[in-house]
N, C-alpha and C positions, 0 to 999 in steps of 0.2 A: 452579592458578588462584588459591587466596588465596593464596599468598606473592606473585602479582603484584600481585592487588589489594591487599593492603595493604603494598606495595610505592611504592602512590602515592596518600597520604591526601587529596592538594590536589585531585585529579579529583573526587571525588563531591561537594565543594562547590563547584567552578568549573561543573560540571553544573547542578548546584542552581540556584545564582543566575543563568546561563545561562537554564533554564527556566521562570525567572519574567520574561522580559523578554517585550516585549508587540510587538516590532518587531525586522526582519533586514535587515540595512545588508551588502551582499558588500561585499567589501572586494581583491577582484580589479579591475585597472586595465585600463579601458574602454577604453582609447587605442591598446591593443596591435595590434598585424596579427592578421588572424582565428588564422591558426596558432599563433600564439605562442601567445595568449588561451587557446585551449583547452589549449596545453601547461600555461601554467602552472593551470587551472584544474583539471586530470587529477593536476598532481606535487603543488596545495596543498591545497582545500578538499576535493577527493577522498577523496583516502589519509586525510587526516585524519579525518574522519566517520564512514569505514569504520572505522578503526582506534579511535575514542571510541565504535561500538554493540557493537565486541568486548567493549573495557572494560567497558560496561555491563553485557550480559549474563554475562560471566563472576561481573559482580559478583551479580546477582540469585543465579547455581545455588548460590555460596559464602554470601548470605546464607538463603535457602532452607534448605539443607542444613543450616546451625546456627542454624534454628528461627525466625530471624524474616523472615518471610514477607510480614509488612504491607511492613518497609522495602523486600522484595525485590520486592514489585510498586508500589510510591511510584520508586522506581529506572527500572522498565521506565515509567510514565504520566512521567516528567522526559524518558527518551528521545525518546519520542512526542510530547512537545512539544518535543521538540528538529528530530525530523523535521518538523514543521509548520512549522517556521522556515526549516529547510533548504532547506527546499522553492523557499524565495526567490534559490535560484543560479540562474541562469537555462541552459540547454538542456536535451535530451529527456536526456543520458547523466545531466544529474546528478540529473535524476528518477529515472532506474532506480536509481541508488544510494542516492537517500530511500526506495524502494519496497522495496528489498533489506534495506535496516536496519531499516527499519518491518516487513517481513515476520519478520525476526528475534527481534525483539521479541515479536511476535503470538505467535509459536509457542511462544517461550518463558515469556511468560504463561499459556498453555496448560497446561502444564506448571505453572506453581504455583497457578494455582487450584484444583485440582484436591487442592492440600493443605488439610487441616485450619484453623483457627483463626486465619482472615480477618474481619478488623472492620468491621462495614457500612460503617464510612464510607471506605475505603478502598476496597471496592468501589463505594462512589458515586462515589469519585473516578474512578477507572476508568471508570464507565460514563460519565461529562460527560467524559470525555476520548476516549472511543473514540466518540460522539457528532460531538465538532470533527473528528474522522479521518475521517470518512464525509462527505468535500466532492471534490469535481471541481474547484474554485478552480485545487488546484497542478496541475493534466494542463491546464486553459486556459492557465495561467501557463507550464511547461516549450513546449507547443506553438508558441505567441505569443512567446516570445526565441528560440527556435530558426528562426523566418519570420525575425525580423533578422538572425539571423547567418547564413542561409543563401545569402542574394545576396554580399555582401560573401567570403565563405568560398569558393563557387565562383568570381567574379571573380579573386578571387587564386590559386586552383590554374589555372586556365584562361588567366591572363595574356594575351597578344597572341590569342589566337585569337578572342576576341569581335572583335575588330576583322576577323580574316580571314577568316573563317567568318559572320559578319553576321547576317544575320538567321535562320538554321539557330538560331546560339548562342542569336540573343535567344528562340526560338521553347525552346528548352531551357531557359531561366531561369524562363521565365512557367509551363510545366509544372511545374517544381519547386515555383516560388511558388504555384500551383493547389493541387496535392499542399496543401502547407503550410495553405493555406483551409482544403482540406476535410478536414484534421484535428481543425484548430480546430471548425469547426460542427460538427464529430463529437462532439466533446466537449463542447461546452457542448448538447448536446440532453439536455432532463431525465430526468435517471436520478437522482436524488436521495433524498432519506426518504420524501417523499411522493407521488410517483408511481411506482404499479406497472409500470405498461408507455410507452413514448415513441411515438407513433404509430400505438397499438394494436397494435404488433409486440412480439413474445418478443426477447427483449435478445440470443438466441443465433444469432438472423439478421444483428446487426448486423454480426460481424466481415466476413462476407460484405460488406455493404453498403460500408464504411469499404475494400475491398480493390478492390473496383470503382470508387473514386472518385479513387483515388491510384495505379491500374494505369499502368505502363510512367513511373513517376518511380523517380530513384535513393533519394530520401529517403523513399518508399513502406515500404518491410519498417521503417525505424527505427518511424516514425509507427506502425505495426501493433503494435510488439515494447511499445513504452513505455503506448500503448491497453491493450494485453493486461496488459501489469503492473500497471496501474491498479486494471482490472477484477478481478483475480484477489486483489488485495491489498486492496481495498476489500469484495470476497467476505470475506472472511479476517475482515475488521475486524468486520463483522456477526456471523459467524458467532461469535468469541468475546466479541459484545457480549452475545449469547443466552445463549453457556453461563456468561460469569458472572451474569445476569438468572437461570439455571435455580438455581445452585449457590447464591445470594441467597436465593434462591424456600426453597431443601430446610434451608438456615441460620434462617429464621424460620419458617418454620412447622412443619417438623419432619415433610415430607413431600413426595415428588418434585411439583411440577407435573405435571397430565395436559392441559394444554392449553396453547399458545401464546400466548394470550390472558390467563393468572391473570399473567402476569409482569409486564403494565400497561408493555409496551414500544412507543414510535409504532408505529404502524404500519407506517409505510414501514420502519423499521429491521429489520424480520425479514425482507424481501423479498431473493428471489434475483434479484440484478440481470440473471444471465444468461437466467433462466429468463421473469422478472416473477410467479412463484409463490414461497409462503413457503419460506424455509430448510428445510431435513430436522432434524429429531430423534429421536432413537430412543435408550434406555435400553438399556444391556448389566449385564452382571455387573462388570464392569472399571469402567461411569459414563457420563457422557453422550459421543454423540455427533452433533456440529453439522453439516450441512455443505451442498454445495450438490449440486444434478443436473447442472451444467457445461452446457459448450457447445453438447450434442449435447443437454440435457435428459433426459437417460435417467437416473432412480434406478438407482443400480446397487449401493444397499446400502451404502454408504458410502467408500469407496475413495476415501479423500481424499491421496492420493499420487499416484493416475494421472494423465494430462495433460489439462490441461483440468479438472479439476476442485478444488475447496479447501473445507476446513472441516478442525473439526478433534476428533479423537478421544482417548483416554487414552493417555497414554506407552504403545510399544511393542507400540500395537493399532491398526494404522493403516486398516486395514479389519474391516468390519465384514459378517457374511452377513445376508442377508434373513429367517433364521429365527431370529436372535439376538438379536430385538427384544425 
């Protein structure tokens, strides 16, 4: 990993100055036919993004590893503001590849805070950036250009049969564009920092809800899979907003936090979106561990690898038993 990253010195300042910019202009050509558009949007900004959070993160473990830790998490908080740019490609796939580098990132943060001699203010940075990460903005925005390109998209694989098939076809467009609503108003219902629960319901009924509203459309399962990434990576975000808030907490005072509350975090930001109850914490011999109850809401002790569930524990402890508290 360093002979590649310092292999390519010009990345981590085209990065840099990248993440200070305040606006995301795509630069893919609107005019194309639906298929092309997406090809070329799969062979360019794609790959590319993917392949600049590899660079990244490789670059964090190599600067880690030899001791400086502030640049290596300044590294990861530039990413994450690169994801929140990204995020301005418009359809649901190239949301799950912001949620996929975003989620990389997280974990791999994970992993170095959890080292020694971190500078407050770099964890403050951290925390005003994992803060702008905790928005629903980009799941409205991916959802809402994925409605435009979805009539236009089907028109052209479907060619002459709207005409022969008539009103069958149109009766099939308008379900798809339904689907397409009510993912949208799925997603802009408040789940945000400061509210606990949306409608007086546990956030772990919704997926139900959201699968009953877009039942028997083809773009149904995408609309659920991109929801579920959201939510699981926005879990994520929280979760290691806390444990840098705890390891903050045990650096100035010189003693673990026994409450959720001494960390002076909103409020909304420690809620489990799934649950609408606060995040899990629990102390081990190995350090903290964050996490959520999932879908099903059941504490099951930490087991932030099973499905359905996230947060996040110390390197190569990925679960946690209930008498290990």
């Amino acid at each position: 990993m360093q002979k590649i990253v310092e292999a390519y010195p010009a990345i981590p300042k085209a990065m840099q100055q990248a993440a200070n910019c305040a606006e995301y202009a795509s630069k893919l050509d609107f005019s194309l036919t639906p298929s092309k558009f997406l090809q070329k949007m799969i062979d360019g900004p794609m790959v590319r993004f993917r392949t600049l959070g590899r660079f990244a993160q490789w670059r964090m473990l190599v600067l880690a590893a030899n001791g400086k830790v502030d640049e290596a998490i300044q590294t990861g908080i530039e990413m994450l503001r690169l994801t929140r740019l990204y995020d301005h490609e418009p359809l649901m796939i190239n949301y799950l590849v912001s949620s996929a580098v975003r989620g990389t990132m997280l974990d791999t943060l994970n992993k170095i805070l959890r080292m020694p001699a971190i500078s407050a203010k770099v964890r403050a940075e951290l925390d005003a950036e994992l803060a702008l990460q905790d928005s629903q903005k980009p799941l409205v925005m991916a959802l809402a250009s994925e409605r435009g390109f979805a009539l236009p998209y089907i028109q052209e694989q479907t060619g002459a049969l709207s005409t022969v098939l008539g009103w069958p076809m149109v009766n099939w467009y308008m379900r798809e564009i339904d689907a397409e609503d009510a993912g949208i108003a799925f997603a802009k219902k408040p789940i945000g920092l400061t509210q606990p629960a949306a409608d007086g319901k546990p956030y772990q009924q919704w997926p139900k809800e959201l699968n009953n509203l877009i039942q028997g459309s083809l773009v149904g399962p995408a609309i659920v899979a991109t929801v579920g990434a959201h939510f699981r990576v926005a879990v994520q975000t929280r979760c290691l907003r806390l444990l840098n808030a705890l390891e903050a907490y045990k650096e100035r005072t010189g003693a673990d936090a026994t409450t959720i509350a001494e960390l002076a975090l909103p409020a909304g930001a420690t809620v489990d979106l799934w649950t609408g109850k606060p995040l899990i914490v629990r102390r081990t011999d190995a350090g903290w561990i964050v996490y959520s109850a999932g879908v099903n809401g059941t504490d099951d002790g930490g087991n932030t690898e099973a499905k359905d569930r996230a947060g996040w524990a110390p390197p190569d402890q990925n679960t946690v038993s209930r008498n290990d508290e």
